[in-house]
N, C-alpha and C positions, 0 to 999 in steps of 0.2 A: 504494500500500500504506500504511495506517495506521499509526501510530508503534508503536503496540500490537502488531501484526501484525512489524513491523519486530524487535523487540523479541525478538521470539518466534526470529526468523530466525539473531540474532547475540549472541555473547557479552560482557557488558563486562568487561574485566580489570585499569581503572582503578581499583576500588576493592576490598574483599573482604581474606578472605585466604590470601598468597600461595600457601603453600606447597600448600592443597586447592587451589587454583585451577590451580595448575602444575600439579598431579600430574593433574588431571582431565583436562588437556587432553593432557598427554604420556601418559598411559596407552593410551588408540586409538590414537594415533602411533607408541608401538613393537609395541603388537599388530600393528599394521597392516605396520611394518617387519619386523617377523618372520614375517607371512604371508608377506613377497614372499619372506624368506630361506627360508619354507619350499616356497616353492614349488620354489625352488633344488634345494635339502636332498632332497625328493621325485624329484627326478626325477632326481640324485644315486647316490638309494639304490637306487630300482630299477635303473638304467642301472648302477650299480656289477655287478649281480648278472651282467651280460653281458660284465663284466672291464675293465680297467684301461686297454686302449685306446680303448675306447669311451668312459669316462670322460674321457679324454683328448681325443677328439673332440667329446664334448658343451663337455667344460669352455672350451676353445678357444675354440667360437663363444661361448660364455658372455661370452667377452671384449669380443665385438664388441657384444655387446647391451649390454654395461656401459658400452659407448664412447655408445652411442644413449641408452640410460636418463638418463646426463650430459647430453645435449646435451636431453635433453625437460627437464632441469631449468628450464632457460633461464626457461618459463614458467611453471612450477610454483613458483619461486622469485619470479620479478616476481608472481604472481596473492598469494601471502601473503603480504609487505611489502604492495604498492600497496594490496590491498585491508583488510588489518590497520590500516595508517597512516588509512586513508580514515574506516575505523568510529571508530577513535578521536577523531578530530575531526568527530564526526556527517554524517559526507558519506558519505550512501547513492547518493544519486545518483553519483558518482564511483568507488564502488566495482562499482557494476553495471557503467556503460564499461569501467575497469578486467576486468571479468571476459568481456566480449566479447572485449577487443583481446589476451589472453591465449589465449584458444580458438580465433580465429582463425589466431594465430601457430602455435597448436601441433598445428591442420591443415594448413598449410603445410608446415611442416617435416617431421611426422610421412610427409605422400606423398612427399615427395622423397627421402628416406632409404629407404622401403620401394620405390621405384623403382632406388635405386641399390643395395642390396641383392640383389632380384630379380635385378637385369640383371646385375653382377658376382659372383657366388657364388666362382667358381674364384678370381678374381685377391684377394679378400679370405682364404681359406683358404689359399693358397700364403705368406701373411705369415710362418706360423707353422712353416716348416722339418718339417712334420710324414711321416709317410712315406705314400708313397702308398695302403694300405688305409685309413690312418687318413684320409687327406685327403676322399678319394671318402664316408666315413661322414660327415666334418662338415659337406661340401658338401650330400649332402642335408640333413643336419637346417638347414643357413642357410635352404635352398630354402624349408621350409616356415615356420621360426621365423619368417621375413621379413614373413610377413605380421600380425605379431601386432607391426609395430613402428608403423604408424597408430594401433592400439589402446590402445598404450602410452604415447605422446605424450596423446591424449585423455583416460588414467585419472592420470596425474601432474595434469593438469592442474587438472581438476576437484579432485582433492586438496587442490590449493592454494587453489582459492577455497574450499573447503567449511573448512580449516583459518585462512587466513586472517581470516574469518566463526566462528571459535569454534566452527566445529562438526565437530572431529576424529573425533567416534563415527560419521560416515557412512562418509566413507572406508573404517573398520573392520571395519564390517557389511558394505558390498558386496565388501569383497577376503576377508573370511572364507568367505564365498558362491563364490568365485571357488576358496579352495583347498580346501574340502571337496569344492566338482565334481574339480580338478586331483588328488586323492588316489584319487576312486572308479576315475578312468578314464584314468589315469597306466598303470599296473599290466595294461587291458584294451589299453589299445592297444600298449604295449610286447611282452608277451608272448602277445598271442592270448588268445580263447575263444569257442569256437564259432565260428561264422558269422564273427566279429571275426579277422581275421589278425594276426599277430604283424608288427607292422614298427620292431620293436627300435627304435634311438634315433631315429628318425625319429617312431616314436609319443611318446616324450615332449613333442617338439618340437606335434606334432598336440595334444598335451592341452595344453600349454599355451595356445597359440592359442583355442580354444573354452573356456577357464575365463577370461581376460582377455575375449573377446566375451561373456560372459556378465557380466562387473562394469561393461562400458563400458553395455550396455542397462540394467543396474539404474542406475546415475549419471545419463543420460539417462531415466531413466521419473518419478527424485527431483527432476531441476532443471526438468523440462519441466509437474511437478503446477502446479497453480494457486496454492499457495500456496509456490511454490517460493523457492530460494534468489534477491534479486532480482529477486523477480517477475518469473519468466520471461526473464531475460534473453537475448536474439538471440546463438548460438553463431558466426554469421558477420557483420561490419561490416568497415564501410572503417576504415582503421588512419587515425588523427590523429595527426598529428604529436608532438603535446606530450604526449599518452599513450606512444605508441609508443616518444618519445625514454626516458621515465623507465621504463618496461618493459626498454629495452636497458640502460640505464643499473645499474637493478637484479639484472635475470640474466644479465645476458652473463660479468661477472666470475666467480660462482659458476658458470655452463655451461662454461666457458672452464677453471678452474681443475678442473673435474670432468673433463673432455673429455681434455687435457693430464693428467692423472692416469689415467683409461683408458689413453691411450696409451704412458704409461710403462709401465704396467703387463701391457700387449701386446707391449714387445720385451721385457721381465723373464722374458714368460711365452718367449721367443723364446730367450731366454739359456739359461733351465731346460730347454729342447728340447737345448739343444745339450751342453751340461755333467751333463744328466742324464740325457736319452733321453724316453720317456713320460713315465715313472716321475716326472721333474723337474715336467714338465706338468700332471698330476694330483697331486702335493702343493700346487706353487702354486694351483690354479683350486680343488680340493675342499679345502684348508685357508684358503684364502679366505673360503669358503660358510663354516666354523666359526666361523672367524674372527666374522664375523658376528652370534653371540652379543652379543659386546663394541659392535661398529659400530651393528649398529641398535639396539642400546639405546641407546647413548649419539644417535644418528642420531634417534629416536624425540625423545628428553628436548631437546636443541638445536632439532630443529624446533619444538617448542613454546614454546622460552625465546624464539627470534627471533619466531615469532606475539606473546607475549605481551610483549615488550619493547616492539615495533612498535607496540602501541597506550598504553602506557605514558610511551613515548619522545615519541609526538606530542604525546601529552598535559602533558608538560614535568611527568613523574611520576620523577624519575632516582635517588630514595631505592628505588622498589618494585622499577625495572632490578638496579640493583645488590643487593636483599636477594634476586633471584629466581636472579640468577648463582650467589652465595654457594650457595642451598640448593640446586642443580642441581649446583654441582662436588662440596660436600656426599656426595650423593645418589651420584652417579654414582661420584667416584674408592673410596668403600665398597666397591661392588661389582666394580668393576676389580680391585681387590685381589684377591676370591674369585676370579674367572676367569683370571687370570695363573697362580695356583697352578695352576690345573686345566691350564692347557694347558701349564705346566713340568713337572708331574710326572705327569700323566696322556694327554698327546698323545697317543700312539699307540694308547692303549687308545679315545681318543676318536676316531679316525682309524676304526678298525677298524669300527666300528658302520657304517661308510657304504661302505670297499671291504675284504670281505674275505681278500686277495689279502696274504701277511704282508709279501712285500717294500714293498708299498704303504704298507699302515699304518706302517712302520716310517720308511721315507721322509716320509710325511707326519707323524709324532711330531715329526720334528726341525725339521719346519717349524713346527711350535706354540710348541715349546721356545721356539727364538729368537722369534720374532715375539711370544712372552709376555711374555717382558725388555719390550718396549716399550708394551704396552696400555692402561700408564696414559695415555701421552703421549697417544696417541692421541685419548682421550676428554677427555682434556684439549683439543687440540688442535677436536677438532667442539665440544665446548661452549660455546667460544674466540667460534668461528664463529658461532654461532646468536645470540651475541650481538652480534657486527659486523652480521649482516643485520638486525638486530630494530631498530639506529640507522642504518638506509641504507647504510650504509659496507661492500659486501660487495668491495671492491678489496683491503684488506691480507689476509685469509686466500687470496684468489688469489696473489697475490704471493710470498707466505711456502713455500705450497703448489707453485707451479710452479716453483719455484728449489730448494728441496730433491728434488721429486720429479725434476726434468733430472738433479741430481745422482748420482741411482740409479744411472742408466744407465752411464757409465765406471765407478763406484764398484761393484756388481757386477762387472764385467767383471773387474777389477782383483781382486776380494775371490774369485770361482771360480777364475779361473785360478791359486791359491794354495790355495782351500781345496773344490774341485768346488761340484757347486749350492748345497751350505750357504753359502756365500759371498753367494750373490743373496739370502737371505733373513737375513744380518747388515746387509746394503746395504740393506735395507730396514727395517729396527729400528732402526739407528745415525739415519736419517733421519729417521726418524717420533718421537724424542724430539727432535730439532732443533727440530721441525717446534712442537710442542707447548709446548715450552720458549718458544720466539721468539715466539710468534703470542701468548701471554698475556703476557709484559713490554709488547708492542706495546698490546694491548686496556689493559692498567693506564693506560701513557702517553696513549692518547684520553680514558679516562675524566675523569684530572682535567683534560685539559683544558676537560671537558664542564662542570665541577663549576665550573669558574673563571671562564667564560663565566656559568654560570647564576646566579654572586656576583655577577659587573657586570652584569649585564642586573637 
């Protein structure tokens, strides 16, 4: 491929200015994160319409797919560093391998998860202390969701090299494509029409499935063109050593610290089973989804600070790192502010829109309330992040992340059995400002040592 042609392929961030340059590439990023929240949100609102336990059942296995979504980071995360760091010291060549040995890993992984999914449905559904109608309802919908988790590892993936490579607007296009299908035919297959039988939450699970194979063929119809990303680069290769080390190297800390965060977040939901009944279940999983607002936007603007740091960074550019943090927390803690309000004083009313069941909405208002108190932190806390991965160093937000989130777990226990479910969801806000707090003193302290390093040098 010609330089020109190369050129065409990938974005430089070395030079320019910053703050269009930011904002262009995080704008498909949280679009893109907000598709997948709405994909959530969708199938949420209808399944709410069939009541509160079924919500309960969808939201559940939700958990389990958030355990998988983490662990497909792994590569999604190595594919945008390796291949971000590569462009910016002109190594095309390097960035194609890099983008094999990622796709590879994340067919690997992707069939052995949707093997052990398949094959265990009951003993992963019994986790969650649910009652037996509800369990037999989320058993089926794993049955099917299951197969949409090969599909998922593939579209993370691709994510990260097309993001990696400056070019966030693909992503954006084929999962917008993905939730315009999951809207038409959410709604047909949940409740029936005509010829179409109603198979309640199990059809959302089915629309899901067939809107995700429909984003994984458009990703594959864009990197397989001729003049694709990488010219064409081979989806399967034998994994080399020195690639593979620096691939684990890069996302195993972020998969690991996501993974470990699912997982707490799976006996919290376990805790709300028991201290609140369904009812606990469905404000944690469906105020979650709102939560959301906050998460991927902030989740959207970090993915793009780490892309764009990462080429910056290699570049021994660490005035444009540091003015791009600035205009990101900037940017981001503005709007934190608005949405905290909202979900303090308007919770339940924003609750209601998704189950309208009163006892629900009212229960899930209180989870907004308190989980508002903390929202800044949070986004503080991911913005934190996007900048450790963007300099390699994706180990301290692990760290920071899986020592306060272990924490959760006695510290609810401790906080319900005093205050019922509200208690799991203070154990969770008290954490999450720790969390946010610590993780930026840490990122200040690397910084100068970056600065001081790059005096003596």
């Amino acid at each position: 491929m010609s330089q020109n042609k190369k050129r065409a392929q990938y974005r430089d961030f070395t030079t320019g200015n910053i703050p269009r340059q930011l904002t262009k590439l995080a704008m498909p990023l949280m679009a893109t994160s907000f598709i997948q929240m709405a994909y959530n949100l969708t199938d949420l609102a209808w399944v709410g319409r069939l009541g509160s336990e079924s919500v309960a059942a969808v939201g559940a296995m939700g958990m389990l797919i958030w355990m998988v979504n983490a662990i497909a980071l792994f590569s999604k995360i190595s594919a945008e560093v390796a291949i971000g760091q590569s462009i910016g010291i002109k190594r095309f060549d390097k960035a194609a391998i890099y983008a094999s040995h990622t796709t590879t890993i994340a067919i690997i992984l992707g069939t052995l998860f949707f093997a052990l999914f398949l094959a265990q449905p009951h003993t992963l559904v019994s986790f969650f202390k649910l009652s037996p109608s509800i369990s037999l309802e989320a058993t089926n919908f794993l049955r099917i969701i299951s197969f949409s988790i090969p599909i998922l590892f593939m579209i993370l993936n691709f994510s990260g090299i097309y993001v990696g490579s400056g070019r966030s607007d693909i992503p954006f296009y084929y999962n917008a494509a993905g939730l315009v299908l999951n809207i038409i035919i959410d709604p047909l297959l949940i409740f029936g029409l005509g010829p179409i039988p109603a198979l309640g939450s199990s059809g959302a699970a089915l629309a899901t499935v067939l809107s995700q194979f429909v984003v994984l063929v458009l990703f594959i119809w864009h990197l397989k063109k001729r003049e694709g990303v990488f010219g064409n680069f081979p989806f399967l290769t034998t994994l080399k050593a020195s690639y593979t080390k620096n691939i684990i190297k890069l996302g195993f800390p972020v998969a690991a610290m996501n993974v470990f965060f699912s997982l707490i977040n799976m006996n919290l939901v376990r805790i709300a089973s028991i201290y609140g009944g369904h009812l606990g279940v469905t404000s944690q999983t469906t105020g979650g989804q709102i939560e959301g607002l906050t998460w991927n936007t902030t989740e959207g603007f970090a993915t793009a600070l780490g892309s764009y740091v990462a080429q910056n960074y290699s570049a021994n550019k660490i005035d444009r790192t540091k003015k791009a943090y600035a205009f990101t927390l900037k940017l981001l803690l503005s709007l934190g502010v608005v949405l905290s309000l909202a979900f303090i004083f308007f919770g339940a009313e924003i609750f209601s829109i998704f189950i309208p069941e009163r006892d629900a909405y009212m229960a899930g208002g209180d989870y907004l309330l308190i989980l508002g108190v903390s929202q800044i932190f949070m986004m503080l806390e991911l913005t934190t992040q996007g900048m450790f991965n963007g300099i390699g160093r994706t180990a301290p937000p692990a760290i920071i992340s899986m020592t306060f989130n272990a924490i959760r777990i006695p510290f609810a226990m401790l906080l319900a059995s005093h205050m019922g479910v509200n208690g799991v969801w203070w154990a969770i806000s008290i954490t999450t400002i720790f969390k946010g707090t610590i993780l930026t003193i840490w990122y200040q302290i690397v910084q100068k040592k970056i600065e001081k390093r790059n005096k003596k040098a």
